[in-house]
MARVOZA-48920 format. One record per residue: residue number from 1; x, y, z of N, C-alpha, C in turn. Coordinates in steps of 0.1 Angstrom, whole numbers. Each point is the difference from the previous one (the first is absolute). Example, Ala and Ser with C-alpha at 12.3 -4.5 7.8 and 13.67 -1.06 7.14 Angstrom:
(1,(132,-57,78),(-9,12,0),(9,12,0)),
(2,(-4,11,-7),(9,11,0),(-8,11,8)),
END
This chain:
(1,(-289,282,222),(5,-12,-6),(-10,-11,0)),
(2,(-5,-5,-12),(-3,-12,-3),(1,-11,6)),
(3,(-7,-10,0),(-1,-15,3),(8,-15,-10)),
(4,(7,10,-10),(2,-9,-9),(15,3,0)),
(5,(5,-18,0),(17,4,0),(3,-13,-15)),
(6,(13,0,1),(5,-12,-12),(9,-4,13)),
(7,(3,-11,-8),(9,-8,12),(13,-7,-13)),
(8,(9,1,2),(9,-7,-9),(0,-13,5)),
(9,(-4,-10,-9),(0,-16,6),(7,-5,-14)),
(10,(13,-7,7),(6,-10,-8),(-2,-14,0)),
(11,(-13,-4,8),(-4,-12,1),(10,-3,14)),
(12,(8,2,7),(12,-3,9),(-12,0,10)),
(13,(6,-8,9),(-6,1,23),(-1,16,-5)),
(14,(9,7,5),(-3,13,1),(-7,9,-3)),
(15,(1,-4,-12),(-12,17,-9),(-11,-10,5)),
(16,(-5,-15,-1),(-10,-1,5),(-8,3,12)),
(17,(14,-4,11),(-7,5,8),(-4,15,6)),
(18,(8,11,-4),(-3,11,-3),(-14,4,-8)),
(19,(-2,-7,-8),(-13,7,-8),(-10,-5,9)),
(20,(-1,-11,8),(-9,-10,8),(1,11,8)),
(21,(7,7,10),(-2,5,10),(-9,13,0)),
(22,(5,7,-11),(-6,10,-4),(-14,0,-5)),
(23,(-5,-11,-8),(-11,-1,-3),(-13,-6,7)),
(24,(4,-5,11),(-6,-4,14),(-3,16,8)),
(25,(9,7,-3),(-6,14,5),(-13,11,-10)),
(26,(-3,-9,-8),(-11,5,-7),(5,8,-10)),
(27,(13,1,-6),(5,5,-9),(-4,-5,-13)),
(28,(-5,8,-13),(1,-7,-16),(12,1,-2)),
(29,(6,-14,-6),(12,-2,-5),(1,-4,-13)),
(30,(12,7,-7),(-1,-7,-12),(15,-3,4)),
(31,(2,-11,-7),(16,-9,-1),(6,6,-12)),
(32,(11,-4,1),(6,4,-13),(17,-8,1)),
(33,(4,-4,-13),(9,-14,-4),(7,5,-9)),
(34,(11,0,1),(13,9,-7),(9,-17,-5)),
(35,(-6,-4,-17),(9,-9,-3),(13,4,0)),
(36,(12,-12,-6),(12,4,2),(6,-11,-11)),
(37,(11,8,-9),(9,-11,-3),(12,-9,4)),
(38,(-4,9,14),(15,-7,6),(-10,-9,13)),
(39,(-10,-2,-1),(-5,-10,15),(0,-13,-2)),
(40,(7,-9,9),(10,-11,-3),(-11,-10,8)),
(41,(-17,4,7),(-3,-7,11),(-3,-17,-10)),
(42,(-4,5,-17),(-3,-11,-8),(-4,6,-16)),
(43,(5,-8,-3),(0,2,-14),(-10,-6,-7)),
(44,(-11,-7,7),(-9,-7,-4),(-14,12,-2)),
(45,(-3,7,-9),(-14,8,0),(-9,-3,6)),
(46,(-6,-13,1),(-7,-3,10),(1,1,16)),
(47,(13,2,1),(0,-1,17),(6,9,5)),
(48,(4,13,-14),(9,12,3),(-4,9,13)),
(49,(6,8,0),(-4,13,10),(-11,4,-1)),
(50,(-5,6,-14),(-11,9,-4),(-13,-11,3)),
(51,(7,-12,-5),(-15,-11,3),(-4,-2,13)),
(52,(11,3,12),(-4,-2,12),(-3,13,6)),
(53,(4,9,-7),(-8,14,3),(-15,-4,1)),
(54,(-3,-4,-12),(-13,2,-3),(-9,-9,11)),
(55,(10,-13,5),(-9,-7,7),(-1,4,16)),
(56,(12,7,3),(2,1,14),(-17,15,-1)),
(57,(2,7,-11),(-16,16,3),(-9,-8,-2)),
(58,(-4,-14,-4),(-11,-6,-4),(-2,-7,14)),
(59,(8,-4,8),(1,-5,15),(-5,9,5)),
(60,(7,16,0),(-3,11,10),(-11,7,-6)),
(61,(-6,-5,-11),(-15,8,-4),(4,16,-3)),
(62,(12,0,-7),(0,16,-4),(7,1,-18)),
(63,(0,11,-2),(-2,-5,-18),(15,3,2)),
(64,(4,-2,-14),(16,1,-3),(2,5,-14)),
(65,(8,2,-2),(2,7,-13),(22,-1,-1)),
(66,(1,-8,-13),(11,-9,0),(12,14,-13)),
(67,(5,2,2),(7,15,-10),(18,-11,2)),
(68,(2,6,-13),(16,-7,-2),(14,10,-1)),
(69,(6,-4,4),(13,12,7),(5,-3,-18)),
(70,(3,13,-11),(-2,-5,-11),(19,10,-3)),
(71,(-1,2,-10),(16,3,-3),(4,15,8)),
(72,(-11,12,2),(4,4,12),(7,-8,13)),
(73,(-3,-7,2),(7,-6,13),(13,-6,-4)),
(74,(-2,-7,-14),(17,-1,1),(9,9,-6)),
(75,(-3,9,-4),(13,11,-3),(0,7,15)),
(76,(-14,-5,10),(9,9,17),(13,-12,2)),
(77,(-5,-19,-2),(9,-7,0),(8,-1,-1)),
(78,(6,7,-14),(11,1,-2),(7,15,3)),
(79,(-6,11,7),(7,12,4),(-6,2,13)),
(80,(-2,-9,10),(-4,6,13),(5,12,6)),
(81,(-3,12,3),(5,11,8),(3,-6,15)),
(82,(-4,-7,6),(5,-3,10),(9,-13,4)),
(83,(4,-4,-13),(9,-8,1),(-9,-17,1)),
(84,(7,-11,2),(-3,-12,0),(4,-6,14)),
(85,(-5,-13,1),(1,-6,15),(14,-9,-6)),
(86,(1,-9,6),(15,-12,1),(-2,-3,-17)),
(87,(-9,0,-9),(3,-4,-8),(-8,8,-14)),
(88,(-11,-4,-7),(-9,12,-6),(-14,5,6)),
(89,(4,0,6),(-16,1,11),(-1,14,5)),
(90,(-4,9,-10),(-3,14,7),(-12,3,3)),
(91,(-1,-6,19),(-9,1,4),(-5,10,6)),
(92,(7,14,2),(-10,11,1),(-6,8,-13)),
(93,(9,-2,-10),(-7,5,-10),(-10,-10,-5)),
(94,(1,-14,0),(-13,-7,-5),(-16,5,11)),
(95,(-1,3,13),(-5,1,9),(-7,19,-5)),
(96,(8,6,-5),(-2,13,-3),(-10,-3,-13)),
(97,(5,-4,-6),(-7,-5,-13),(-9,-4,4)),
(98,(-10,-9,6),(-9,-8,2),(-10,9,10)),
(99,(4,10,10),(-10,8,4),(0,9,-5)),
(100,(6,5,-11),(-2,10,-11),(-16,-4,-8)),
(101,(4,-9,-5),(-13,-7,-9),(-8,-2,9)),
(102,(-2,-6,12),(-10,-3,9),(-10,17,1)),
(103,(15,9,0),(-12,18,5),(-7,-1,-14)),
(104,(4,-2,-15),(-1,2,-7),(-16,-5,2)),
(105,(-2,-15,2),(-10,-13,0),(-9,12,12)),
(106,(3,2,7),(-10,5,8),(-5,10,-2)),
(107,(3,9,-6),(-3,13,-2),(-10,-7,-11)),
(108,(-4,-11,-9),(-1,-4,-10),(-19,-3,4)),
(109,(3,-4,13),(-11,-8,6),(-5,12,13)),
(110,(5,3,2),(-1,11,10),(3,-5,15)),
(111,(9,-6,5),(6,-5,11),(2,13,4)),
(112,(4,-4,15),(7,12,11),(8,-3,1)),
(113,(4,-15,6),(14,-3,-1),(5,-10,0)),
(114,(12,-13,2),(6,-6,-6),(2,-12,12)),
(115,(2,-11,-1),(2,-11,9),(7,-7,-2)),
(116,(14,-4,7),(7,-11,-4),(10,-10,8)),
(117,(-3,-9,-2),(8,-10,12),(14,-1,3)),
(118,(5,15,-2),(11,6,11),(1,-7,10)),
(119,(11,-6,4),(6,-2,14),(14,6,3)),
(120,(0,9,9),(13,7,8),(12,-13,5)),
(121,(12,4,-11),(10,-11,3),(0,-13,-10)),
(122,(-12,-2,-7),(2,-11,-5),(10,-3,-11)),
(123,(1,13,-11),(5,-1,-9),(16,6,5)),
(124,(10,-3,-4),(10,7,1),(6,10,-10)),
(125,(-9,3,-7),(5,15,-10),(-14,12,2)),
(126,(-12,-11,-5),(-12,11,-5),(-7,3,15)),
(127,(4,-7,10),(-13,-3,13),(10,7,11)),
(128,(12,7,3),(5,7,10),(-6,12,2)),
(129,(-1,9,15),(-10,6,-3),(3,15,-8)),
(130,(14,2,-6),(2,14,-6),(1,-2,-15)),
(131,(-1,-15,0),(-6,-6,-15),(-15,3,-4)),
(132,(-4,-2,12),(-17,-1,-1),(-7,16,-4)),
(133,(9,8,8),(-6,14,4),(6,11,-16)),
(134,(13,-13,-3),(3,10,-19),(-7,-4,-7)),
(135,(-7,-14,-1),(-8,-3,-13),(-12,5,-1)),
(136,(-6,1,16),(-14,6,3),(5,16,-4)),
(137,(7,5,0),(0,16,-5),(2,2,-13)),
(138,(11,-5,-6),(2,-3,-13),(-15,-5,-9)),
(139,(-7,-9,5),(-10,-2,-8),(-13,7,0)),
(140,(2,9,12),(-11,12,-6),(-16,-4,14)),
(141,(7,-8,7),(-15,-9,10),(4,4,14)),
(142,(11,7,1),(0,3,16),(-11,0,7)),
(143,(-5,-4,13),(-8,-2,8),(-11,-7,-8)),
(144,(2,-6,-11),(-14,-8,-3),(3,-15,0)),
(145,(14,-3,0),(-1,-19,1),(-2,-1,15)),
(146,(-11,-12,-1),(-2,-4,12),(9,-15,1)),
(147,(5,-3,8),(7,-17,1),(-4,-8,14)),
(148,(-12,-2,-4),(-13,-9,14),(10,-9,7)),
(149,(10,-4,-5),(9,-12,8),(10,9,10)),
(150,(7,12,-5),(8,6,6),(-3,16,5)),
(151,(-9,-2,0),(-8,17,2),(7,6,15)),
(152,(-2,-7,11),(4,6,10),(18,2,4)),
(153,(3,-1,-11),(15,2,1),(2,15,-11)),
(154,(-9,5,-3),(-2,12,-7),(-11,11,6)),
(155,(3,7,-3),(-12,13,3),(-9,-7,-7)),
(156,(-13,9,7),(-11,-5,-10),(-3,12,-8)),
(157,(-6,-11,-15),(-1,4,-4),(-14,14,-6)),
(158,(-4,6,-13),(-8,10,0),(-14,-12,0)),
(159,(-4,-12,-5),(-9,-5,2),(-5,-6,17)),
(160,(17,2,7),(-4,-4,12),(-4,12,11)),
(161,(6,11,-5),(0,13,5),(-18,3,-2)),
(162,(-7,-1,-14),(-13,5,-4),(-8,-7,4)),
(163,(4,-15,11),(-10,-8,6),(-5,-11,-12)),
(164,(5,4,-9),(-3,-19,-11),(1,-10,1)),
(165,(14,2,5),(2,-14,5),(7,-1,18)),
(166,(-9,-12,7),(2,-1,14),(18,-4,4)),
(167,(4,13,2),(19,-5,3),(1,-13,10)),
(168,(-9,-2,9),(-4,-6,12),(3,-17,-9)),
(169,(-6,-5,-9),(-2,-11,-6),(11,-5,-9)),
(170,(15,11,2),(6,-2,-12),(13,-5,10)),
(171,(11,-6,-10),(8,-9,11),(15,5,-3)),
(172,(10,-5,8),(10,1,3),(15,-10,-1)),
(173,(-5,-5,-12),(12,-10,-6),(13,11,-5)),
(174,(8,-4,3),(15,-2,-3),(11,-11,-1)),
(175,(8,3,-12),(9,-9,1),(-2,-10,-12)),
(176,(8,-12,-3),(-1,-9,-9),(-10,-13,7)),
(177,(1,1,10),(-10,-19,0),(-16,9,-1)),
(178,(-5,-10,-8),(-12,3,-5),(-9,-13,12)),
(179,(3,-7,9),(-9,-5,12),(-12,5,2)),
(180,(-1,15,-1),(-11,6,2),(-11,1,-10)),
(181,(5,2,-12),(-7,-2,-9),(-3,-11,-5)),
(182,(2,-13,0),(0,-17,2),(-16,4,9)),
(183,(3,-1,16),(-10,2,11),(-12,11,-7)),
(184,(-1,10,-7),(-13,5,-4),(-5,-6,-12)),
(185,(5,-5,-4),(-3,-8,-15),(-10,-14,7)),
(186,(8,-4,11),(-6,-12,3),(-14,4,2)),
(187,(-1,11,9),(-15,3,11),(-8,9,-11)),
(188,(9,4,-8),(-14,3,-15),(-5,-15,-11)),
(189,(13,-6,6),(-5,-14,-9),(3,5,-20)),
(190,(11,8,1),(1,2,-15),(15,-12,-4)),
(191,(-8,-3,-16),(4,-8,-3),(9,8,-16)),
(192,(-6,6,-2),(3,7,-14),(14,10,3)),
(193,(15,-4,0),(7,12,-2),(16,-12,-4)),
(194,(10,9,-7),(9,-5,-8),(19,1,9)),
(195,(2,-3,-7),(14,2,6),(2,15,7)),
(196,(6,-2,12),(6,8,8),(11,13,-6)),
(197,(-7,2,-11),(17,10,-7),(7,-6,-7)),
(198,(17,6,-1),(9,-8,1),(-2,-8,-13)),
(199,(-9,7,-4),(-4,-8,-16),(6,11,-10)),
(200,(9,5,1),(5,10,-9),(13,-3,-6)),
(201,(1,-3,-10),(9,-3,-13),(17,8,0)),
(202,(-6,11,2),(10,10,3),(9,0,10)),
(203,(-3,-7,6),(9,-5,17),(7,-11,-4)),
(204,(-4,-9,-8),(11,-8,-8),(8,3,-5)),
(205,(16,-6,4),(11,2,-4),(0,-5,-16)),
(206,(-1,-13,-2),(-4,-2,-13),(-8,10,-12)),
(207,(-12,1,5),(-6,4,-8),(5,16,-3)),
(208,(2,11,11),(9,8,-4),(11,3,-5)),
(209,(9,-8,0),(12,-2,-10),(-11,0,-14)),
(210,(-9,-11,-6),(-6,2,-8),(-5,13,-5)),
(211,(-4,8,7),(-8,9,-1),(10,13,0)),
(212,(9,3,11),(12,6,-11),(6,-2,-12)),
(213,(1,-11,-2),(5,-7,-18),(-5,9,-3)),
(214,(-16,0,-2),(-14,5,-11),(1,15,-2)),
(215,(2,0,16),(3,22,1),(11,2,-9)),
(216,(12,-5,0),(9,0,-5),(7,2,-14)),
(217,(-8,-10,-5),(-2,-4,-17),(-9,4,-4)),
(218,(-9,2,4),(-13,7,-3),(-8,7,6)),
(219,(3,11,1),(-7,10,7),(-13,8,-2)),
(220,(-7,-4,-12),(-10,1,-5),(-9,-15,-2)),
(221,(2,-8,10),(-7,-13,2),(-14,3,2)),
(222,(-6,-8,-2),(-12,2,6),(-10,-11,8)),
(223,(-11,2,4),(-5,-10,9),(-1,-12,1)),
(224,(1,-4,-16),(6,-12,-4),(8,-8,-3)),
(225,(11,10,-3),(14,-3,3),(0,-7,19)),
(226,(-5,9,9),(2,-2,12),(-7,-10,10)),
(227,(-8,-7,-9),(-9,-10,2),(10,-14,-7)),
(228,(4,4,-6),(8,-11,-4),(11,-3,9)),
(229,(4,2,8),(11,2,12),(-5,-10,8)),
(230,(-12,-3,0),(-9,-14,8),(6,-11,-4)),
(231,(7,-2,-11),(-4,-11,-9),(13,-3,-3)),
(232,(3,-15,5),(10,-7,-5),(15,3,4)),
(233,(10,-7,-4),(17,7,-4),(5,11,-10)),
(234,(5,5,7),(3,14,-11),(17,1,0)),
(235,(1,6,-9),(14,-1,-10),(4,9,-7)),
(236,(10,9,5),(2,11,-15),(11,-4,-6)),
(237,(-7,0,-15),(10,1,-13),(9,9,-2)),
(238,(-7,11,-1),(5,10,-2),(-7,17,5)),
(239,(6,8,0),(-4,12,4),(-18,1,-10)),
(240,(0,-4,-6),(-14,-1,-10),(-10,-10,3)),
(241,(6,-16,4),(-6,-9,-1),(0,-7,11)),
(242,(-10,-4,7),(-5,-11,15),(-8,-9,-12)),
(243,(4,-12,16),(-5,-12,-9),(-6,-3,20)),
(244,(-18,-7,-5),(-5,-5,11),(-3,-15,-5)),
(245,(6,-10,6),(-2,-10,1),(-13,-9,14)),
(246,(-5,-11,-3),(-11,-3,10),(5,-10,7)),
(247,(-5,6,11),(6,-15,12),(-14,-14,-1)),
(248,(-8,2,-5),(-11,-10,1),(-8,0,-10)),
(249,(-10,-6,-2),(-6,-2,-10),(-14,12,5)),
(250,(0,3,10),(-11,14,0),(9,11,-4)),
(251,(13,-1,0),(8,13,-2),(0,0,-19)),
(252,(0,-12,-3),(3,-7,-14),(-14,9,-7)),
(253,(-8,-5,6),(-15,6,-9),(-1,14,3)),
(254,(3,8,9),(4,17,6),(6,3,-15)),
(255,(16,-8,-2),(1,9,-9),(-2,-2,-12)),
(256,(-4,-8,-3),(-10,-2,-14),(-7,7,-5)),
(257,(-13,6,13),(-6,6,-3),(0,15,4)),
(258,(12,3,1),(2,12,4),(12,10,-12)),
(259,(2,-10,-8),(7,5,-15),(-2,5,-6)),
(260,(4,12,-2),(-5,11,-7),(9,8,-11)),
(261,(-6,8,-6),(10,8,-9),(15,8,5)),
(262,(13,-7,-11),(11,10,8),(-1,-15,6)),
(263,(-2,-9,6),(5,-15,2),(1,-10,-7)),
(264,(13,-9,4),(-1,-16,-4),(-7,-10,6)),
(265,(-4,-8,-5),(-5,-8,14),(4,-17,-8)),
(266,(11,-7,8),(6,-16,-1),(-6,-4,8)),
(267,(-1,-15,-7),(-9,-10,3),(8,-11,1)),
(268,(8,-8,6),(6,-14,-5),(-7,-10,-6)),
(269,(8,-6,-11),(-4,-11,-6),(3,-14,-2)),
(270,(17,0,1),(3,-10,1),(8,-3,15)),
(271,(-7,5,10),(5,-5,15),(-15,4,8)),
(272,(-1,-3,13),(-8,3,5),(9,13,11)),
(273,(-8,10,-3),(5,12,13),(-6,13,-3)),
(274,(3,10,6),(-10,10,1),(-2,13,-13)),
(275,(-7,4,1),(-7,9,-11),(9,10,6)),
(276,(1,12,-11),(10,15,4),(-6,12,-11)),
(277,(1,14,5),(-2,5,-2),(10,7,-6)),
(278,(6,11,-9),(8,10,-5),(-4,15,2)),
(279,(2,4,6),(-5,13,2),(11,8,-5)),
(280,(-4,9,-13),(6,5,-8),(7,-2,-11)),
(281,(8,7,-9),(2,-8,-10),(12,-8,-5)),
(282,(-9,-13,2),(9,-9,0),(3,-6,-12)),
(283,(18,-1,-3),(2,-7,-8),(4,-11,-6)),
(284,(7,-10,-5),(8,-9,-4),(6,-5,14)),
(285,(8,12,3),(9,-3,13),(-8,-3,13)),
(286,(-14,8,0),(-4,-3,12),(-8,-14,-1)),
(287,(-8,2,-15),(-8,-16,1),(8,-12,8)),
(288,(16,-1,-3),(7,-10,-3),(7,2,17)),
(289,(-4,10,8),(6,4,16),(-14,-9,4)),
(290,(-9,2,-7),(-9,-1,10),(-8,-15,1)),
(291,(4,-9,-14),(-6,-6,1),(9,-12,9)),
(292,(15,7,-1),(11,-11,11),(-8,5,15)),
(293,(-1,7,2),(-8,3,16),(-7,-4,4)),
(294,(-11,-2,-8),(-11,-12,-1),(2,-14,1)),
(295,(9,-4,-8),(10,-12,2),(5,-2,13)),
(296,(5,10,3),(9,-3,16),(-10,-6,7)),
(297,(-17,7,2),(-7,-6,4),(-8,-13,-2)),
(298,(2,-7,-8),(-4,-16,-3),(10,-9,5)),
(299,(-9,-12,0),(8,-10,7),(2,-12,-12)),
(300,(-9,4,-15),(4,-10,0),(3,8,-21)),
(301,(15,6,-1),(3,8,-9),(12,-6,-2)),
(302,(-3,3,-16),(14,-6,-10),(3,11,-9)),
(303,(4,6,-2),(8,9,-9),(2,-6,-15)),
(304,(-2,5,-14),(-7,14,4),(-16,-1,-3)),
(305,(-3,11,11),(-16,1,4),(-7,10,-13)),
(306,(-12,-8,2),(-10,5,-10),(-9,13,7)),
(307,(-6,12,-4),(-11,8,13),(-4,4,-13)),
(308,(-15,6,2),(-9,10,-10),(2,9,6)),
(309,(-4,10,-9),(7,13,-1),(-10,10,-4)),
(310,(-11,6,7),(-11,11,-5),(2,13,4)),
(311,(1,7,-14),(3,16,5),(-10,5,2)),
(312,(-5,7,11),(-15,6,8),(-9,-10,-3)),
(313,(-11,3,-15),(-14,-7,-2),(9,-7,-16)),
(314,(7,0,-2),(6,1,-16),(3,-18,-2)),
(315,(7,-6,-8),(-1,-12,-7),(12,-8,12)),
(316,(-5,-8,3),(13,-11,9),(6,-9,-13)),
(317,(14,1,6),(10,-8,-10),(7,-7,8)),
(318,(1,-14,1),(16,-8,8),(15,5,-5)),
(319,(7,3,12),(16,2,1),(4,-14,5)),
(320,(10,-5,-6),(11,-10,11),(7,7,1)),
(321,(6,-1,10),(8,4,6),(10,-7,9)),
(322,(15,8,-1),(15,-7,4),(-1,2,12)),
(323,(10,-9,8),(6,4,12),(9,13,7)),
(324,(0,6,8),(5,10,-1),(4,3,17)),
(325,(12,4,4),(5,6,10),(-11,6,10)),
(326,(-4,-2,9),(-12,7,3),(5,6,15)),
(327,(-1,9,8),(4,1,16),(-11,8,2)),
(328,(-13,-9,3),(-13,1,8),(0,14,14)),
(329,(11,-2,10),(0,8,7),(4,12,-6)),
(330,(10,5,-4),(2,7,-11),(-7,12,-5)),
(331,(-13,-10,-5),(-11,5,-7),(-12,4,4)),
(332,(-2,-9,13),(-9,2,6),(-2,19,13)),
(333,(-14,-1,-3),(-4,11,9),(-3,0,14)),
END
């Protein structure tokens, strides 16, 4: 066995400190950063996950290499074999999926084996230990993940068995308080690492109701469809048509420029309130649903309302538009 492992780092305390521990043993590491459309830690590109991937291996001086969980992952999304947590969160099959591609990544580079900031107990679905011991088999790595934070609550493993790595140096966290990992962070003095987890989209009750809608009505959605779930108030019209409206004016320019073909995209004109999207094909009936929805949300609207009206990239036209019966909860997703 080789000297060279990958370490799954999501930028978290964890994988950090995990790849730290290991690479202090003289190990080559390469990182590796599994984007997501469902990671809720920030919506801002600059300060996402993947960005703080990159800065937490630039801290630990080991290279990285950034791969995006792409519509394979959401048709496991939407048909998990092992079922879902409290809400859409199938976190042993997301976890199966992710050291799948990592053997895949490694075999790519020629790793021996795999590193990742596992802790025994932390998680309550993917981190119990007959959780741990199905995904590690199911994914094809038995005896090759190493987990530097919780190693001695496991056999050791074939890297510790072949003398690669010192079992002696490796530690014994369990459980949810992360105290311990706070305390090695301090005495390494790392500054570079992101939210604690718990940054998963899918564990939202909200956003899951959303995201069944989408399975729902659309079953052939795609990554874009599911990126749009980030964004704004949602509304179904009808078994064909959602309507995404913006809570703000960052939400407002989102969907502006996120309008595409097979979309409407309203603008108000004669009130001040939010931009909306039509997702699908929208007609007379929906222009005239959606631009009262829009309405609901201004403060300062008089009926009846003026909105432009662009089909995908195609010619914008003004509707006025009547007043109309509207029951927001109703409609809403």
């Amino acid at each position: 066995m080789n000297r060279k492992a990958v370490s799954l780092l999501s930028g978290g305390l964890d994988s950090v400190l995990a790849t730290k521990l290991v690479k202090d043993q003289g190990i080559d590491v390469t990182a590796l950063h599994f984007t997501s459309p469902f990671c809720n830690c920030t919506q801002k590109a600059a300060r996402g996950c993947g960005a703080q991937a990159v800065r937490s291996a630039d801290e630990l001086g080991v290279r990285v290499a950034v791969k995006t969980k792409g519509i394979e992952y959401l048709r496991m999304v939407q048909s998990p074999p092992h079922g879902y947590g409290r809400n859409m969160n199938p976190c042993i099959d997301c976890r199966i999926f992710m050291l799948k591609a990592a053997r895949t990544f490694m075999e790519e580079i020629g790793a021996s084996f795999l590193i990742t900031g596992e802790v025994i107990g932390q998680r309550p679905m993917s981190q119990r230990r007959e959780a741990i011991a199905l995904i590690e088999r199911e994914s094809g790595l038995a005896g090759l993940i190493l987990r530097p934070l919780s190693a001695k609550h496991f056999p050791p493993t074939i890297p510790e068995q072949e003398g690669v790595i010192d079992r002696q140096r490796l530690l014994d966290f369990a459980g949810r308080s992360r105290k311990g990992q706070y305390r090695l962070a301090r005495e390494y003095d790392l500054k570079e690492f992101g939210c604690p987890a718990g940054g998963c989209l899918l564990t939202d009750s909200i956003f899951a109701a959303r995201l069944r809608d989408l399975f729902r009505f659309d079953p052939g959605c795609t990554m874009y469809d599911a990126a749009l779930l980030k964004i704004g108030r949602h509304f179904r019209l009808s078994d064909a048509i959602k309507l995404i409206v913006g809570r703000n004016q960052a939400e407002n320019d989102q969907i502006r420029n996120l309008s595409q073909a097979g979309h409407m995209l309203l603008i108000p004109v004669s009130f001040r309130g939010p931009s909306a999207l039509i997702a699908g094909p929208g007609g007379d009936e929906a222009i005239r649903t959606s631009a009262n929805i829009m309405a609901a949300y201004s403060k300062d609207c008089a009926f009846p309302v003026t909105v432009t009206v662009t089909q995908g990239r195609g010619p914008t036209e003004e509707r006025v538009v009547e007043q109309l019966p509207i029951d927001l909860d109703k409609l809403r997703i």
